[in-house]
N, C-alpha and C positions, 0 to 999 in steps of 0.2 A: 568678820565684823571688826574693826580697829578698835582696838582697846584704849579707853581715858588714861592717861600718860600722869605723872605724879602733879606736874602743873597746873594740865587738866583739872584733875582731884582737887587740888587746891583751890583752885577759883569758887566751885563747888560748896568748898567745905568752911572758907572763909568768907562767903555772902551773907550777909545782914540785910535787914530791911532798911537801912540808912546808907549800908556797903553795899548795892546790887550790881553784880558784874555780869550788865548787860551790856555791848557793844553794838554798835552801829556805822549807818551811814545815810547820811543826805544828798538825795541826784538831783542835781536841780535842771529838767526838761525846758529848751525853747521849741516848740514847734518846729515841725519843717515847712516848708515855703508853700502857700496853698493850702495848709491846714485847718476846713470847718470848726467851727465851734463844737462840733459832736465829735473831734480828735480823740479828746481823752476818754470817750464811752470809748471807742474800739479800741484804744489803748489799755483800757482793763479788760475787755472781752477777751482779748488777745491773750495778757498773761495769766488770767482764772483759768485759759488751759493747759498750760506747760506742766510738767508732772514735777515731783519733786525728790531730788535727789540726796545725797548724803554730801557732806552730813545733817543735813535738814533732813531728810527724814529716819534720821535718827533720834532714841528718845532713851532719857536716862530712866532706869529703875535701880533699886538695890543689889548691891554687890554681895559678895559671899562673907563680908567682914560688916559690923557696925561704922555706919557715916563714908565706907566704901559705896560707889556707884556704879554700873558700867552700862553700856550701850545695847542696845536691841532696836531693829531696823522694824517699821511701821511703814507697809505699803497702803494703807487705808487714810493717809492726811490727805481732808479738800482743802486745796490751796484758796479754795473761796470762802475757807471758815476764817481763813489767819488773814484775810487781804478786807482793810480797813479803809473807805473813804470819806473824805473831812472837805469842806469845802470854810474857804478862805476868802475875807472880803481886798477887793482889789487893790488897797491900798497898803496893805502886808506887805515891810520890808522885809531886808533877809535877817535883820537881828529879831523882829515880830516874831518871824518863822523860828528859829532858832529858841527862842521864850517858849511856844508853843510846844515846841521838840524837849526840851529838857523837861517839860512835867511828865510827857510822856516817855521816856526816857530812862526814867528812875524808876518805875513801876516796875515790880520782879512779875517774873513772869512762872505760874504755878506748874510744878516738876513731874503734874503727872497729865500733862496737855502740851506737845510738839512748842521747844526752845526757839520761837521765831513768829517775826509780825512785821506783814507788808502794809503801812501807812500813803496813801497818794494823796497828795490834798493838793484841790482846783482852786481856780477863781485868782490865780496871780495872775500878776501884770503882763499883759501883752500872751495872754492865753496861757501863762507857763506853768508848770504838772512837776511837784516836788514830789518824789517817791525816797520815804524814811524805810528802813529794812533795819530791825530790829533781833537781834538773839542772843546766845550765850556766850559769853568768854569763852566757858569750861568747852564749847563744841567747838571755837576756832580760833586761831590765834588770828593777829592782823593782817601778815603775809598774805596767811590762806583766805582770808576775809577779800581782799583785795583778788589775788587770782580767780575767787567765785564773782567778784564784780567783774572782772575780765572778763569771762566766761559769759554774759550778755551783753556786749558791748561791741561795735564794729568800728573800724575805721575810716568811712566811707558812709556817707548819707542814706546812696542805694541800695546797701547792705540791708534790706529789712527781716533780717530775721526775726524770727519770732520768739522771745527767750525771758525768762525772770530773775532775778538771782537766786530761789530758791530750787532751780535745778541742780546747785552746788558747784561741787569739781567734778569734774569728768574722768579722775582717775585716783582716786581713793582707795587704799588696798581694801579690798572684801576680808583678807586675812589680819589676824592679828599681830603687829606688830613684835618685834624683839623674839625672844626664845621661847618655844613652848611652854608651859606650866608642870607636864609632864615628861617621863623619859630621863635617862642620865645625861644626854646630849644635855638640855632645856637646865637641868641643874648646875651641871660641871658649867653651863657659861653666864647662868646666872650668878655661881659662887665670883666666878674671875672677875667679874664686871663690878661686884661690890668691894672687891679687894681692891680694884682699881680706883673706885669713887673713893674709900677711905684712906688709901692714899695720900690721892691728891688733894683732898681735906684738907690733911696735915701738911701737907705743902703747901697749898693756902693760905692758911693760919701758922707759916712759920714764913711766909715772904710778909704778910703783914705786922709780923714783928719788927721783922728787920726795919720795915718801912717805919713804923712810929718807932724805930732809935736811930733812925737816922742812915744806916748802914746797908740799904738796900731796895729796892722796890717791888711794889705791889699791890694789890687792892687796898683801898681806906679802909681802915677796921669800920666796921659800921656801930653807928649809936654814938662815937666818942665823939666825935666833933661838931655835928651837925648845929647849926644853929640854933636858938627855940623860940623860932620864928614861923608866921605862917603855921596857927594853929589855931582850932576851933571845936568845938565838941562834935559828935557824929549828927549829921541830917541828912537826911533825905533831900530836899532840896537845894535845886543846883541852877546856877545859871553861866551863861555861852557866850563868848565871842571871838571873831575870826577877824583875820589882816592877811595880807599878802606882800611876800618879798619877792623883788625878782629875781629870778635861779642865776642870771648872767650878773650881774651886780657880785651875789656872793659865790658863786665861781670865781670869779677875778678879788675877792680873798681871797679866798681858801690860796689862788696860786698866789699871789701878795705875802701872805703871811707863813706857807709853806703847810698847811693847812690842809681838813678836809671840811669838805661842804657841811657834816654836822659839826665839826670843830664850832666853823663862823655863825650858825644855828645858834648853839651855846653860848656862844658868849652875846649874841642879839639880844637872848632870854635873858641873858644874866643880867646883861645892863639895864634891859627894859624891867627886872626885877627891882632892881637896887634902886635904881627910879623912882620905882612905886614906893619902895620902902622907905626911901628918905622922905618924901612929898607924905606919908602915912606916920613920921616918927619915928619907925621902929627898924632904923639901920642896921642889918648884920653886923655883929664885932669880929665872925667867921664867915670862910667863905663856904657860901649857899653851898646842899648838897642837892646835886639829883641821882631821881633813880632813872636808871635808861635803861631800855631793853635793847637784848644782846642777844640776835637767831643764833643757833645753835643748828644751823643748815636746814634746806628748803627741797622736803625729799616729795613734793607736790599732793602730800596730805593735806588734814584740817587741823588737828591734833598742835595742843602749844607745842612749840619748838624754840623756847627760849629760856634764857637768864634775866634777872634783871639786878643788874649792879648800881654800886654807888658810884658817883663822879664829882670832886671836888669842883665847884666852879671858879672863877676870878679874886681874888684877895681883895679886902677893903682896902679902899681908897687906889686901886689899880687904876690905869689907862686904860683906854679900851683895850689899843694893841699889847699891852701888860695880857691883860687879861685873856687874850686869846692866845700867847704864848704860856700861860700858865694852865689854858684848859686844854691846848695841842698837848702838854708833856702830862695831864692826867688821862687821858683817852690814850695815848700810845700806851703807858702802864695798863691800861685794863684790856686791852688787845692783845696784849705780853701775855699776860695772864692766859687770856682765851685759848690763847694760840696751843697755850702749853698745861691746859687742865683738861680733864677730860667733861664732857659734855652733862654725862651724868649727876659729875660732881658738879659741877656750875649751876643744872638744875636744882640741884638737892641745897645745897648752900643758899639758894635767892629763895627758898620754902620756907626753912628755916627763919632766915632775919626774917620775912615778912611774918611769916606766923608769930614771930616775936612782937612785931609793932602791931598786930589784929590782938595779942592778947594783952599788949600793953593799954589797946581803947579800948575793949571789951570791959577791961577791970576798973577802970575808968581813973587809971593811973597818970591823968597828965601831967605830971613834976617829972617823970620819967622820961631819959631823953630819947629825939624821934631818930626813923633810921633817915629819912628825907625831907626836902624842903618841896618836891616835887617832883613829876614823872615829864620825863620829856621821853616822847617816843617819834622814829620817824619811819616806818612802814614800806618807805620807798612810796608808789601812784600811780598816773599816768601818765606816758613819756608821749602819748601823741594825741591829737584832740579825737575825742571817739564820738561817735550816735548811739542812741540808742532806741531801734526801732524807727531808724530814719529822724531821729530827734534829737539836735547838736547837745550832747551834754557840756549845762557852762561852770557846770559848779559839785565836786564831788567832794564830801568833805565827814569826816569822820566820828564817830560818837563813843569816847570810853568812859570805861570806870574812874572814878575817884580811890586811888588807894587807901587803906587802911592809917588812920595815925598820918592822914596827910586834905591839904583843903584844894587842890590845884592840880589839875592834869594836861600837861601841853602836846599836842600831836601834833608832828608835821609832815603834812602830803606832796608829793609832787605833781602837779598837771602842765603839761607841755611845758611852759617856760617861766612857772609863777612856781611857788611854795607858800603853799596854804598853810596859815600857823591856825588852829583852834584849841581854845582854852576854853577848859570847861571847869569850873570849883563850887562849892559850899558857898551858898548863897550869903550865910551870916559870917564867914570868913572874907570874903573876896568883894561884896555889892555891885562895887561900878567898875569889874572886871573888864570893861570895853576900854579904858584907858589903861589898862595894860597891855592890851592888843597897840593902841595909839601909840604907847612908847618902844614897842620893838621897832614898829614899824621907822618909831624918828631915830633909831638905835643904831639904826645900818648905817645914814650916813655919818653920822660921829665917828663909826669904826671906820669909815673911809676915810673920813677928813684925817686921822689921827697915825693909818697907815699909806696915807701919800695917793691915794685910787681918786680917780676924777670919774664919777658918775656916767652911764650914759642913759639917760632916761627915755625910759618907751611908754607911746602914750598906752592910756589905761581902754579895754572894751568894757563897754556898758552892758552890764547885766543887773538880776535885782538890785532893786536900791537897798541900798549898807544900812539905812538909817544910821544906829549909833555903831555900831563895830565896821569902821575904817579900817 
């Protein structure tokens, strides 16, 4: 059985009724060619029988320590108790849907009943079958979240296998991870492994010395700079909206500006932030911080397998291309880092600061400063147009948490040839969040226009109507 990893644990141990770290995903189904009206009954009959695998059928209870938890496998889940259908009137666009999705969304889900809920809801436009899948942070990181969407999904129309996402990964170790508990083996390499994390601690926190004197580089201390912008008290309520950039556009940054694809990501966000902010009053006098997660390798488990570090963004009053010359040379420093710290510590250090900023809202110490302005995460997607069940999927798009001591969470997917940006915040922070989707979206040609790139526009395919998140 895989044992909950310290990040794991944390997601766990840091959930609030206002903080629920549940993640997700939104499949948005067109029909295949010829498809009855009675499509989507056989398309639920179909997946009420696929069995369910790990780590869905996985369920947490108590560990051997207080507020410790760990895993035990449950071969008795009906997948027809967790599979929920909602029917939708035809004129639901995809922000409609999306409204709908974040109340359901936020809802925690009770820890001593199977971490996961399959949602389909009918009645869209032109027959189309949205399927939300719903679970725990603390059971999968994003990666692995994406690999189990893989895992029903074909390439090819005629492909009709028969499959759900809640059959999982297909190759999740049965054994527990890292070194026995027992044995001198299991100790002597547990001792070495924690000499090595304290270590590189202290290497850590002695290259971010250097970095705030000037004298060398390394991670941004966390807390000290960060804006005290984009803040709000903790809620439950949250609301959504999505844009698309096209991946060939900023490809040709990234090689323009000498760049990588999430460099030019970054700095879209940043300006589409700074946007929002001046058009709101409340300009940064510092450059925005985000938090971004950093895999920490991809050994085809479920189990987190990341860091998540801070990243200074673009300087006030920057150029675009300023600006993404200044977020190119903070991302190579945190790559530096990665490269030459060991994993452990990288996990252990991103627990810490964050447990720091959960106990700075918990105390309800806002004077206190945050460790971020925001999470930009990009999961990597899918690189080719897939089916599912003979049914072109047009729209795969992602559902996370709102961190702690933060109102704003950016994911960006890949599908074929588009980058799905979705943002999801604190409803009483962020309201008319869809016009900061609009402004990344006007973001990209600025940075063109600014580093010399002449557009080449492709036209758009029509799928749900956008209504208000263009």
């Amino acid at each position: 059985m895989p044992r909950l990893s310290l990040v794991d644990q944390a997601f766990f141990l840091l959930e609030t009724e206002q903080r629920p770290m549940n993640i997700g995903v939104l499949v948005l189904l067109k029909p295949p060619a010829g498809a009855g009206p009675r499509w989507a009954d056989g398309l639920l009959r179909t997946m009420r029988k696929r069995p369910v695998g790990p780590p869905f059928s996985h369920r947490v209870v108590p560990g051997p320590l207080p507020g410790v938890l760990k895993l035990v496998e449950d071969a008795t889940i009906d997948p027809g108790s967790r599979l929920h259908r909602h029917t939708v009137s035809r004129d639901t666009d995809l922000q409609g849907l999306l409204d709908r999705l974040c109340k359901l969304h936020v809802v925690r889900m009770p820890r001593d009943e199977p971490l996961w809920e399959q949602h389909v809801y009918t009645g869209l436009d032109g027959g189309r079958v949205a399927l939300y899948f719903k679970t725990h942070h603390g059971l999968i990181d994003g990666i692995g979240f994406i690999n189990a969407l893989n895992t029903m999904l074909t390439t090819s129309p005629s492909q009709r296998l028969p499959r759900a996402i809640w059959e999982g990964l297909r190759h999740v170790e049965p054994a527990q991870r890292g070194p026995a508990a027992n044995g001198l083996g299991g100790w002597l390499a547990a001792a070495g492994e924690a000499r090595t994390i304290a270590a590189d601690l202290v290497k850590l926190a002695w290259h971010q010395g250097l970095r705030d004197l000037g004298l060398g580089r390394g991670l941004a201390t966390p807390f000290v700079s960060t804006p005290d912008i984009l803040k709000a008290a903790p809620s439950p309520h949250r609301v959504m909206a999505h844009c698309v950039l096209p991946l060939a556009r900023v490809r040709t940054l990234a090689r323009r500006g000498d760049a990588k694809i999430n460099d030019v990501v970054l700095t879209v966000l940043d300006m589409a932030l700074q946007h929002y902010l001046e058009e709101h009053d409340t300009p940064p006098d510092r450059p925005l911080v985000a938090d971004v997660p950093v895999a920490l390798g991809d050994d085809g488990g479920a189990g987190n397998r990341i860091t998540i570090l801070q990243v200074p963004l673009g300087r006030p009053g920057a150029t675009p291309a300023q600006r993404l010359a200044q977020i190119v040379h903070e991302t190579r420093q945190v790559k530096q880092e990665v490269r030459t710290l060991a994993p452990g510590a990288l996990a252990l250090y991103s627990i810490v600061e964050h447990s720091i900023a959960g106990t700075i809202e918990s105390l309800g110490l806002s004077r206190l400063p945050m460790l971020a302005n925001t999470v930009v995460s990009n999961p990597a997607g899918l690189e080719q147009r897939v089916y599912f069940n003979g049914a072109e999927v047009e729209l795969a798009l992602p559902f996370a948490p709102v961190a702690h001591h933060q109102v704003l969470n950016i994911t960006v997917t890949t599908y074929v040839d588009q980058l799905h940006v979705t943002f999801i915040a604190l409803r009483d922070a962020i309201p008319d969040l869809p016009r900061l989707a609009e402004y990344a979206v006007s973001a990209l040609p600025r940075l063109e226009k600014d580093l010399g790139v002449r557009p080449k526009v492709a036209k758009a395919k029509r799928t749900l109507r956008r209504g208000a998140a263009r």
